[in-house]
C-alpha positions as CSV (number, residue, x, y, z in Angstrom):
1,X,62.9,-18.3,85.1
2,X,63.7,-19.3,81.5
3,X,63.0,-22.9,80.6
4,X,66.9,-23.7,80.1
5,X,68.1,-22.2,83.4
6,X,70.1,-24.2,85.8
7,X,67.5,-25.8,88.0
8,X,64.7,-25.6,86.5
9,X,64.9,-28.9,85.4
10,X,64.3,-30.2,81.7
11,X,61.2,-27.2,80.9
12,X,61.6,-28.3,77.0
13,X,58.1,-27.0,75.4
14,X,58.7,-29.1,72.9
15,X,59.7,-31.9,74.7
16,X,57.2,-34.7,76.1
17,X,55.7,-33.7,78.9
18,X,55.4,-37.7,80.7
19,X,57.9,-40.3,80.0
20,X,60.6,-38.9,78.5
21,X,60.0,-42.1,75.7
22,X,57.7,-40.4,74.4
23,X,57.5,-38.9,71.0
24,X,55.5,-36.4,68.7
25,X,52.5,-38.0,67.3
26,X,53.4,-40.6,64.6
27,X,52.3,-39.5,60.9
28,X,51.2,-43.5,60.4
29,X,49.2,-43.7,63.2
30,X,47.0,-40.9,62.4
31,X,46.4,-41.9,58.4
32,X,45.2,-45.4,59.9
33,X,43.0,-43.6,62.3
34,X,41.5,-41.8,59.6
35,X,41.3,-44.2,57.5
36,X,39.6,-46.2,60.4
37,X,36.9,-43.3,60.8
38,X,36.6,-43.5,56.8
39,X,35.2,-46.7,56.8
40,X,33.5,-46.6,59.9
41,X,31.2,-44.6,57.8
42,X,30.6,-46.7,55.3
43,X,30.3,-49.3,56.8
44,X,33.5,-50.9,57.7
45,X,34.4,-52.6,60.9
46,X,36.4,-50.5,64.1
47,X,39.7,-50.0,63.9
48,X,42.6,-52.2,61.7
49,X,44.3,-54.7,63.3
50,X,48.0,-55.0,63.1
51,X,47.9,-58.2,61.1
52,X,46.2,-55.2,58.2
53,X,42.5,-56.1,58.2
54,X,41.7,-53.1,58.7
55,X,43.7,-51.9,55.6
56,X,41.7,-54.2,53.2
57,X,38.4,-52.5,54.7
58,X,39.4,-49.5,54.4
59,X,40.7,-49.7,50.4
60,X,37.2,-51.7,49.4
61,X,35.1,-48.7,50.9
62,X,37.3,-46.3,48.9
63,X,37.1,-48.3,45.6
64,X,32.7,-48.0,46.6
65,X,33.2,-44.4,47.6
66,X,35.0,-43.5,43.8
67,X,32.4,-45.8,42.2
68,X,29.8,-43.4,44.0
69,X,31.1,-40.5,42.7
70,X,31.6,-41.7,39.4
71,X,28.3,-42.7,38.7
72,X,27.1,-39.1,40.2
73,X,29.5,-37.3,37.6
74,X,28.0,-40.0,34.6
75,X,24.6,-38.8,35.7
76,X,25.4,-34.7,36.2
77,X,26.2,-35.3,32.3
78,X,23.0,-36.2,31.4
79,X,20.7,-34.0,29.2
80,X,17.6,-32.9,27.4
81,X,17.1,-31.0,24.2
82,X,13.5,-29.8,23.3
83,X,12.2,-30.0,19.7
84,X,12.0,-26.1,19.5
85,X,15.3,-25.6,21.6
86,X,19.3,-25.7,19.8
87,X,22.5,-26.6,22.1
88,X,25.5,-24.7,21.7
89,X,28.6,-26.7,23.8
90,X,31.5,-25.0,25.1
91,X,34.6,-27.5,25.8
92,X,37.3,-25.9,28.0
93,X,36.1,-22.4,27.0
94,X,36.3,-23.5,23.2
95,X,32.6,-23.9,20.9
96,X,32.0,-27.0,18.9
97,X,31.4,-26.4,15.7
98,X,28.0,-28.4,15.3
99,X,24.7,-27.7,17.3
100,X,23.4,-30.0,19.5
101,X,19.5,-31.1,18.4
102,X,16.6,-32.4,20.1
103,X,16.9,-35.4,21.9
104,X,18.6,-36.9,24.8
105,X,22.7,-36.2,25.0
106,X,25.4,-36.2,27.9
107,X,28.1,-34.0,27.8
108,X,30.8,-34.3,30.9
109,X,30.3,-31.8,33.6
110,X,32.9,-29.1,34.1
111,X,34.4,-29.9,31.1
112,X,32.3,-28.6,28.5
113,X,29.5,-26.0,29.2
114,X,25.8,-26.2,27.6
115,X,23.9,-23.1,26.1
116,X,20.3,-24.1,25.1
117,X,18.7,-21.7,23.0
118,X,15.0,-21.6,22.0
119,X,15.2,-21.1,18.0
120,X,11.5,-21.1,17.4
121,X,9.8,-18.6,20.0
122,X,8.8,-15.0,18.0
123,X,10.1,-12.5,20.4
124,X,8.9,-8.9,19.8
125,X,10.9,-5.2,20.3
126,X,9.0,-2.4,21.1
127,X,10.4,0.8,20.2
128,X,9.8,4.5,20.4
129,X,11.3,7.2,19.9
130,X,10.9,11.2,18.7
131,X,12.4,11.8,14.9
132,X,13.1,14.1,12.2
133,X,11.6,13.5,8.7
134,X,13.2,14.5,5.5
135,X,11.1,18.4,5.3
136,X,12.4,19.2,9.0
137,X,9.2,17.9,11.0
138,X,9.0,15.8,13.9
139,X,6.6,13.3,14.4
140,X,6.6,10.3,17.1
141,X,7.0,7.0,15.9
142,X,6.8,3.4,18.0
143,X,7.1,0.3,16.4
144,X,7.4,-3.7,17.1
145,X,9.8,-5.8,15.6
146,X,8.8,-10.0,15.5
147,X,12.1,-12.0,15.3
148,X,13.5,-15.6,15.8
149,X,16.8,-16.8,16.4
150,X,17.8,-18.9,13.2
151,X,21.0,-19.1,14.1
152,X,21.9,-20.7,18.1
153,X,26.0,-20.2,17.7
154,X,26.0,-16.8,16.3
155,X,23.0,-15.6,18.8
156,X,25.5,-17.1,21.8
157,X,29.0,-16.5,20.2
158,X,29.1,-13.6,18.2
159,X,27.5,-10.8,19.8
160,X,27.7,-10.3,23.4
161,X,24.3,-8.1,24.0
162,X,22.2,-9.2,20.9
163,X,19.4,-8.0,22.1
164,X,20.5,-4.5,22.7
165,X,22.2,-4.9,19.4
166,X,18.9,-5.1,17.9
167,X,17.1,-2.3,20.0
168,X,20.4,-0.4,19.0
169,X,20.1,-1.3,15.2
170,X,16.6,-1.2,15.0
171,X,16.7,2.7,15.9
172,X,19.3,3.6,13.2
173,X,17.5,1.7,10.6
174,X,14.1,3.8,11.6
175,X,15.9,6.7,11.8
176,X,17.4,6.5,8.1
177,X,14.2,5.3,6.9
178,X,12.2,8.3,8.8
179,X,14.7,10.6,8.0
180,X,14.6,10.2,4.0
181,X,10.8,10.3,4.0
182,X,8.4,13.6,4.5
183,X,5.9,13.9,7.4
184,X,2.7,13.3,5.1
185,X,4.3,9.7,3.9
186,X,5.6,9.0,7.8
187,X,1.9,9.8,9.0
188,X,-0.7,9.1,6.1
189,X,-0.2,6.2,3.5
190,X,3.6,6.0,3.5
191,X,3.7,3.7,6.8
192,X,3.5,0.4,5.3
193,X,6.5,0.9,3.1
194,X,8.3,2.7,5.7
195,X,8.1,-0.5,7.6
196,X,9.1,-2.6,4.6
197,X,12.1,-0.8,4.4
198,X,13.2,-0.7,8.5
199,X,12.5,-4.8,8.1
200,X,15.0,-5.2,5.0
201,X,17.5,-2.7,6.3
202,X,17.6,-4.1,10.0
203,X,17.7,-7.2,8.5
204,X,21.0,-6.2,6.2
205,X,22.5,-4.4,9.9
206,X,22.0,-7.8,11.8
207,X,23.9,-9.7,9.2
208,X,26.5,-7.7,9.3
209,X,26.7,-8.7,13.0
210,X,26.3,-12.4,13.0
211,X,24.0,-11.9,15.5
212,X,21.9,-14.8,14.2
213,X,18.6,-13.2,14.4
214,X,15.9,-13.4,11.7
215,X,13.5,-10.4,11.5
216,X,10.1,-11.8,10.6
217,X,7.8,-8.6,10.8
218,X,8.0,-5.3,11.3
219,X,4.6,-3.1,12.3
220,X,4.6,0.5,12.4
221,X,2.0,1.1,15.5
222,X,1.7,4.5,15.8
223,X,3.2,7.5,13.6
224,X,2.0,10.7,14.3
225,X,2.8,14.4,15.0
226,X,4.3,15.5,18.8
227,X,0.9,15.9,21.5
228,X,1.9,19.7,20.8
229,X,1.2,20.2,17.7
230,X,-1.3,17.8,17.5
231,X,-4.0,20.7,16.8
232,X,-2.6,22.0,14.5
233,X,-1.8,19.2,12.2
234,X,-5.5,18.1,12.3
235,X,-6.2,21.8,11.3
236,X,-3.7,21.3,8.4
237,X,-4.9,17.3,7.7
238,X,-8.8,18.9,7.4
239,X,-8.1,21.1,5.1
240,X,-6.3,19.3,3.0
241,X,-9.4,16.7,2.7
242,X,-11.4,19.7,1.9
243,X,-9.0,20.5,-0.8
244,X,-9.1,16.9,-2.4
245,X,-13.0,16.9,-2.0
246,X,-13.5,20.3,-4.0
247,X,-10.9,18.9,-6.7
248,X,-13.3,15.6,-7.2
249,X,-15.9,17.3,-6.8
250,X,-14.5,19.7,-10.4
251,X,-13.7,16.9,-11.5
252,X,-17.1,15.4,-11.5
253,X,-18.3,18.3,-12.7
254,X,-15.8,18.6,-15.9
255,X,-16.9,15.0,-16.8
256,X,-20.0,15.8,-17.1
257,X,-20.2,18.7,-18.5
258,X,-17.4,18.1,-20.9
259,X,-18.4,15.4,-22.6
260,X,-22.1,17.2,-22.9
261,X,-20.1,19.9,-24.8
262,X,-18.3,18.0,-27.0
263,X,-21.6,16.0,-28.0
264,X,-23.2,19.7,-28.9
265,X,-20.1,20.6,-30.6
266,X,-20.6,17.7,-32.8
267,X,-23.6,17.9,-33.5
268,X,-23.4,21.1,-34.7
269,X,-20.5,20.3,-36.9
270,X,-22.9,17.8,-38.4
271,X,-25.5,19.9,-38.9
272,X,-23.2,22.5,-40.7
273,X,-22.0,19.3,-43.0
274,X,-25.5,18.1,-43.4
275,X,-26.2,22.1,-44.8
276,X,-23.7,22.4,-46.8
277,X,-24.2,19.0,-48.6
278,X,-27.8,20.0,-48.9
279,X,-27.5,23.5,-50.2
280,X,-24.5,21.9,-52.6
281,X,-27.0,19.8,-53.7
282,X,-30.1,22.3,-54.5
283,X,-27.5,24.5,-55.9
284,X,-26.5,21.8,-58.5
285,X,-30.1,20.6,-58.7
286,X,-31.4,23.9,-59.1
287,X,-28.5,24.5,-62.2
288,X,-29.2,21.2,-64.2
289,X,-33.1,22.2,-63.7
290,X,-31.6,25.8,-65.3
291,X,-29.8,24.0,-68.3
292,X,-33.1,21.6,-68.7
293,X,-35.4,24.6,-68.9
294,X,-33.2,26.8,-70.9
295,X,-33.3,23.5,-73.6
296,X,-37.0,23.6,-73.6
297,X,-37.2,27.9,-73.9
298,X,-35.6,28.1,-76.8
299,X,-37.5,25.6,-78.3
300,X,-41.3,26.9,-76.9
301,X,-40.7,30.1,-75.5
302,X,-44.4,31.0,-74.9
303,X,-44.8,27.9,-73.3
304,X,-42.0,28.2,-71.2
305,X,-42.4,32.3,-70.1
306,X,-46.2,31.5,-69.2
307,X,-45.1,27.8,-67.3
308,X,-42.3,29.7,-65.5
309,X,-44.5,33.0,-64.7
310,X,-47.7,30.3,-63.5
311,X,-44.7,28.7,-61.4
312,X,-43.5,32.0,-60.0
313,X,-46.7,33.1,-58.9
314,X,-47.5,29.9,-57.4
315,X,-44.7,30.5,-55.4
316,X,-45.5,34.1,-54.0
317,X,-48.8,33.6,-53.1
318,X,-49.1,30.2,-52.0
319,X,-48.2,31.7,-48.6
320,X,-50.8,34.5,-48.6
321,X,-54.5,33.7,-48.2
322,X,-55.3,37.3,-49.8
323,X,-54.0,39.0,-52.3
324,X,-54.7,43.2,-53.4
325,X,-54.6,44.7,-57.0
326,X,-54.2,48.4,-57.6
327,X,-55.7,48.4,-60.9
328,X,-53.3,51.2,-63.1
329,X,-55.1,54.2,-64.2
330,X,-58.4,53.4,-62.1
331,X,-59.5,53.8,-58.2
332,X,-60.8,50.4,-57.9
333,X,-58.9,48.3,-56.1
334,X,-59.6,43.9,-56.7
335,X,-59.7,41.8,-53.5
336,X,-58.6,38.5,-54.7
337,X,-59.4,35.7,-51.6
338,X,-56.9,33.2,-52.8
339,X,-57.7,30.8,-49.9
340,X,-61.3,30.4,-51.4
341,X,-59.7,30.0,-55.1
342,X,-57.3,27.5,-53.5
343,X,-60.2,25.6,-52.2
344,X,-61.5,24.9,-56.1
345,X,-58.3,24.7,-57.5
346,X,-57.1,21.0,-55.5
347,X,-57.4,17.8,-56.9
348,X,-58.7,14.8,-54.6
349,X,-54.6,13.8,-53.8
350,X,-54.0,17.3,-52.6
351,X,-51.6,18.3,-56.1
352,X,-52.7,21.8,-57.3
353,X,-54.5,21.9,-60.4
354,X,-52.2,23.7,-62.8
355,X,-55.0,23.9,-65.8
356,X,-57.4,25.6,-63.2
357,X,-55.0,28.0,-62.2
358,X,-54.2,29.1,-66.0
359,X,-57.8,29.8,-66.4
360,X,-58.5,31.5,-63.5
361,X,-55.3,33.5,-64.4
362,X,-56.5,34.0,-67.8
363,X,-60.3,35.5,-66.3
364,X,-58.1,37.7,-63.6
365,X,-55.9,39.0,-66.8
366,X,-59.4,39.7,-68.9
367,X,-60.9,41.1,-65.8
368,X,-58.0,43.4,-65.7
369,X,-58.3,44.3,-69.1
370,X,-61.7,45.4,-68.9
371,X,-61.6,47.0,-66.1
372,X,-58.7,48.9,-67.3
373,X,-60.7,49.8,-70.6
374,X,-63.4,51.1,-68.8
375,X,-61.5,53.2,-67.0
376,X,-59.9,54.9,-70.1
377,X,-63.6,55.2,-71.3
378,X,-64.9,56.3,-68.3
379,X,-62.5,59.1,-67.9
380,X,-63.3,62.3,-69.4
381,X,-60.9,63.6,-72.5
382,X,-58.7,66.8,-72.0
């Protein structure tokens, strides 16, 4: 049967079950019991009174309940700064524009938000990768890069990633770099300017960004051809040390033997200048002597034919220890042992005699001339 049939008496859901006095719960009854319950727990007496006790109880323990929570959200606030650490403070999603430093600070909570950013740490970035040099080669390259953050708002604000900005940019500057050089300079003695130049151009690329990041070093750690071909670049590398050792080794050589040549050369060119001056000077020695004797012939020309024919035979046989005459018109033939003459014909300083020589000249032409005359006497008339 329905609650509002005839009969059924008053079946109100709604409606008070008991005395039909009574009401819904009253709204003001049950903010004083909670209030009541309130400061029950800190420490407030039972339930008000009607003469409002109970109200002053319960607005003291709510004045000592928003103290409380006051002095929690003072203290939430407070902070530390490290010497090597930089603060960066959002406020309502909006940056500050100064950096907080080292020291002790407070900031409220939930209003502004603190980034604390170590500015002094070297971090390192290893990378490596496969790439293509500048004569179509590969060769395998890893490197580390050493950087700091000198900048805490641009490392927080500006770039979302920055550190996969910098593996990203640190790639493309060795790629360039690799790419504009050949394998040898890559491999061999190029490296260290190779990593001068990925430093200053990932340096200029992280600029560009804001990203706040200062690049302190840059080592190339390894550079060298694929594991594939590793064979045969050795092969290749050998042989060119053999190539550079033969070249120093000709080298060497030439520098030795060059400058041996060149001494020879010279001193032959002396030689040659030292004979020619010499022969100049006989030649014009030998002509004044000419001029000198020709002076003295025509004023003693005996004198001078026999002096000049003594000289002349000096000079023939002075190298000839003996000497044969065919006598004309005879068959005797003269021995002459000039080496025995020579003997009697020195003076005690070594000088030939010339006075000895003229006389034993003068014997050797009387010898002759007898010898001659007996032979014309000797031979039979026809």
């Amino acid at each position: 049967m329905a609650w509002n049939e005839s009969g059924g008496g008053d079946k109100d859901p709604w409606g008070n079950r008991g005395n039909k006095n009574d009401g819904p719960p009253d709204l003001d009854e049950a903010i004083r019991k909670l209030q009541g319950q309130l400061s029950g727990m800190f420490g407030g007496g039972g339930g008000g009174d009607k003469d409002g006790s109970g109200s002053r109880l319960s607005g003291g323990s709510i004045s000592l309940f928003v103290v409380l929570a006051l002095g929690l959200y003072a203290a939430a606030g407070v902070y530390q700064v490290d010497e090597q650490e930089r603060g960066v403070i959002f406020r309502f999603g909006q940056v500050l524009p100064e950096e907080v430093g080292p020291g002790l600070h407070w900031n409220p909570p939930i209003i502004d938000e603190k980034n604390l950013v170590n500015v002094t740490q070297v971090q390192s970035h290893s990378h490596q990768a496969l790439m293509l040099t500048e004569d179509e080669n590969i060769v395998d390259v890893s490197l580390t890069v050493q950087w700091v953050i000198d900048s805490a708002s641009n490392f927080v604000i500006n770039v979302r990633e920055p550190r996969d900005s910098l593996a990203q940019a640190t790639e493309s500057a060795l790629r360039h770099v690799v790419g504009s050089a050949s394998m040898d300079e890559v491999i061999t003695d190029g490296r260290e300017a190779i990593a001068i130049e990925v430093q200053a151009r990932l340096q200029q690329y992280l600029q560009s960004y804001g990203a706040g990041i200062d690049v302190t070093k840059v080592n190339i750690d390894r550079s060298a051809p694929p594991i594939q071909v590793q064979d045969a670049f050795n092969d290749v590398q050998k042989a060119k040390e053999d190539q550079q050792k033969f070249i120093n080794q000709a080298t060497a050589y030439a520098q030795q033997v060059v400058p041996e040549a060149r001494g020879r050369a010279q001193r032959q060119l002396e030689e040659a200048q030292g004979y020619r001056d010499r022969v100049v000077a006989r030649s014009e020695g030998e002509a004044q002597r000419f001029e000198k004797l020709l002076v003295e012939y025509s004023q003693a020309k005996q004198v001078t034919r026999d002096r000049l024919y003594i000289d002349a035979m000096e000079n023939v046989f002075k190298n000839s220890s003996k000497v044969m005459i065919d006598v004309e018109g005879g068959n005797n033939m003269m021995y002459l042992p000039l080496d025995k003459l020579g003997q009697t014909t020195t003076t005690v300083n070594g000088a030939t005699d010339v006075q000895n020589l003229r006389r034993e000249v003068e014997q050797l032409r009387r010898d002759l001339g007898a010898s001659r005359t007996n032979t014309t006497r000797g031979r039979p008339n026809q």
